[in-house]
N, C-alpha and C positions, 0 to 999 in steps of 0.2 A: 752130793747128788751128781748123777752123771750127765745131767742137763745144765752145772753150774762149770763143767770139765771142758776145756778146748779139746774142740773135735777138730779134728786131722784126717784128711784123701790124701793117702799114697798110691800112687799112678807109676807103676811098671812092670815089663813085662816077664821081668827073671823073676821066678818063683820064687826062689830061696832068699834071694833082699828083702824081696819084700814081707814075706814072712818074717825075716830078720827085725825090719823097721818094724813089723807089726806088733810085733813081742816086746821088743828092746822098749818103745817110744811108751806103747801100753805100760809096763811096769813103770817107769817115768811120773803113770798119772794122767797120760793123756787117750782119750775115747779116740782109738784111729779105728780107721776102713778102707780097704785099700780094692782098690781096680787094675785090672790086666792091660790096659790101653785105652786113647782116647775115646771111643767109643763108650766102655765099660764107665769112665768119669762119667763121662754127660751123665752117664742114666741114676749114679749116684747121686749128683748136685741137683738133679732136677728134685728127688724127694729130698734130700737131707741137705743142711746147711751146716756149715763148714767153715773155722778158721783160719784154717792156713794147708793149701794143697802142695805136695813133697811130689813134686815130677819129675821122671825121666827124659832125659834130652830126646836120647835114641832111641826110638819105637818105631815096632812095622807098623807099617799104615799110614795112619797119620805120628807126623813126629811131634816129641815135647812142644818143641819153638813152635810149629803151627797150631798145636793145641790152645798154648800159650798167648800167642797174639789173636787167636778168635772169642776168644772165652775173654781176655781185658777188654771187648770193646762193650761188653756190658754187664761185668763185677769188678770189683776192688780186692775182694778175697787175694790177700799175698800169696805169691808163689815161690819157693825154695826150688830152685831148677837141677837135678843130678845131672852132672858128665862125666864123660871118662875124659874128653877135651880139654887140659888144662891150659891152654893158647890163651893167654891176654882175648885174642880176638873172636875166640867162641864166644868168652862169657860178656863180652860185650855185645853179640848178637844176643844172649840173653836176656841183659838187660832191653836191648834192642823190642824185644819181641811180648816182655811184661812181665818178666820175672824182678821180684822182689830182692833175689839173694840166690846163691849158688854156690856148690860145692864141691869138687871135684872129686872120683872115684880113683884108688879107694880113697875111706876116708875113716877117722876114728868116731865112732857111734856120740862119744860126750861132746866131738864138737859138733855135730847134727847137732844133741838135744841144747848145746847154746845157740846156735844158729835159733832154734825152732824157736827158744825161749825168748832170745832178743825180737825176732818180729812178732812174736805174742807181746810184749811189751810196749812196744810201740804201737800196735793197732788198738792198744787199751787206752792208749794214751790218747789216743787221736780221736777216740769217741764217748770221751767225758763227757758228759753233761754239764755245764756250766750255767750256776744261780743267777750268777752275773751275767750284764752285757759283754762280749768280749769284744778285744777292739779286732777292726775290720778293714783291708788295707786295699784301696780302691782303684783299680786299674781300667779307666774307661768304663765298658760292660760287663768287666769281671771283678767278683767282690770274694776276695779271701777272708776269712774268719780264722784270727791267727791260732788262739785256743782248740777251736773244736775241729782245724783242719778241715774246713769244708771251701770249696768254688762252686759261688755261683756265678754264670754266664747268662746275660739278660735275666735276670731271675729263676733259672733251671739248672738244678747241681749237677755238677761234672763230675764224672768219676776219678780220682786221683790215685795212687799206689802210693802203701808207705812211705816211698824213697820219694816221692814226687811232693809230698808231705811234708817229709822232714827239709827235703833240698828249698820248699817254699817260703817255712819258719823261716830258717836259718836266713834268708836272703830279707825275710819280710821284717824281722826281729832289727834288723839294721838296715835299712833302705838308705839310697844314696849313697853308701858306704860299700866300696867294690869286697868281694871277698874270694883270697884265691881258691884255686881248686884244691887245694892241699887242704883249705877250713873247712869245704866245704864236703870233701871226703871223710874228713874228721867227724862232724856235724851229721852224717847222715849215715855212719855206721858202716863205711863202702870198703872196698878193701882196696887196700893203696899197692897194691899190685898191678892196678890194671893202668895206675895214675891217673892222668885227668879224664881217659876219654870216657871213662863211663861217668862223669860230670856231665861232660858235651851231649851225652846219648839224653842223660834225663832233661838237659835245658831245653838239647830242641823238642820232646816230648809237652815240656812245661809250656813253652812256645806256642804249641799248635792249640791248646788249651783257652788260652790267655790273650793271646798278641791276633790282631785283625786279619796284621801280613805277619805271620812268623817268619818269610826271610829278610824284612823290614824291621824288625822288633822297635817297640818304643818303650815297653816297661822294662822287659827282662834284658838287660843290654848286657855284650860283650865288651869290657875294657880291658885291652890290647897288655899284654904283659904282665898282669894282673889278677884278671879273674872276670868273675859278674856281680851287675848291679842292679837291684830293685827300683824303678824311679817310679814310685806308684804317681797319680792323678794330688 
């Protein structure tokens, strides 16, 4: 049924890609829809709900990045960011900004659909329902649920991103225990291209989440030559 199919927003504004992704991703198996620019989104996500939205960095108007950063401060929905900017330091401002994962233009269509596949995977992963109680790793006012990926703060859940997700297991699964940014890239599916700093970008993101003073941290610490450590409560 095509209500049991991930559905896919593709957001950009070269006709021909897009059509491309529409086709290509469609035969795949996946229900896409695609919009001509930020605008065109909104008015998509406002009626239909959506797995996983495939953006273009570069748009008139409004661009990817700020589409991006206004839309995470109130969904989870992963974002797959396109650039033609392959710089280390773009795709770190994409991370920056609330992209999930990113891929530079061109690029070969089967590693899109593993890209797409892998954060489908994980977002399946992360909204199990679980019989059991699962254990719960207690940071002051913030309560991690390591199974179902959820934060709550004072009792009200906080929006999280896959990578923010995975990069919290990984640290929660072994607290007290530093782990470098090499495990930690590993762990969360990252591309080690960029090396640590898109580690640093999701910490301090985790930070502001989690930590009272996030430039004081008391859970999520920095240890010097090393890596980060969980020291929950």
């Amino acid at each position: 049924m095509v209500a049991d199919l991930p559905h896919i927003l593709v957001v950009d504004d070269d006709d021909r890609l897009r059509e491309l992704l529409r086709k290509y991703l469609s035969e795949q198996g996946l229900v896409v829809l695609t919009a001509t620019d930020a605008a065109n989104a909104r008015a998509k996500l406002q009626s239909l709900a959506f797995d996983l939205i495939i953006l273009d960095l570069m748009m008139p108007g409004e661009s990817g990045l700020d589409f991006a950063a206004d839309f995470r401060k109130n969904s989870d929905v992963p974002i797959l960011m396109l650039t033609a900017m392959g710089e280390s330091e773009d795709r770190i401002r994409g991370l920056e900004h609330g992209a999930d994962d990113y891929l530079t233009k061109p690029f070969e269509p089967r590693e899109l659909l593993l890209r797409v596949n892998n954060i489908l995977k994980r977002v399946s992963r992360t909204i199990e329902v679980e019989t059991e109680p699962s254990p719960t790793i207690v940071m002051g006012n913030a309560h991690f649920d390591v199974e179902r990926g959820e934060l709550l703060v004072e009792g009200a859940q906080v929006r999280l991103t896959t990578i923010e997700v995975q990069l919290l297991k990984a640290l929660a699964e072994r607290p007290g225990e530093p782990l470098s940014r090499e495990t930690l890239i590993e762990r969360t599916g990252g591309d080690v291209t960029t090396g640590g700093r898109a580690v640093d970008v999701q910490v301090t993101r985790l930070r502001k989440k989690i930590e009272t003073d996030p430039k004081l941290p008391r859970y999520l610490q920095t240890v010097r030559g090393k890596g980060y450590v969980l020291m929950p409560d």
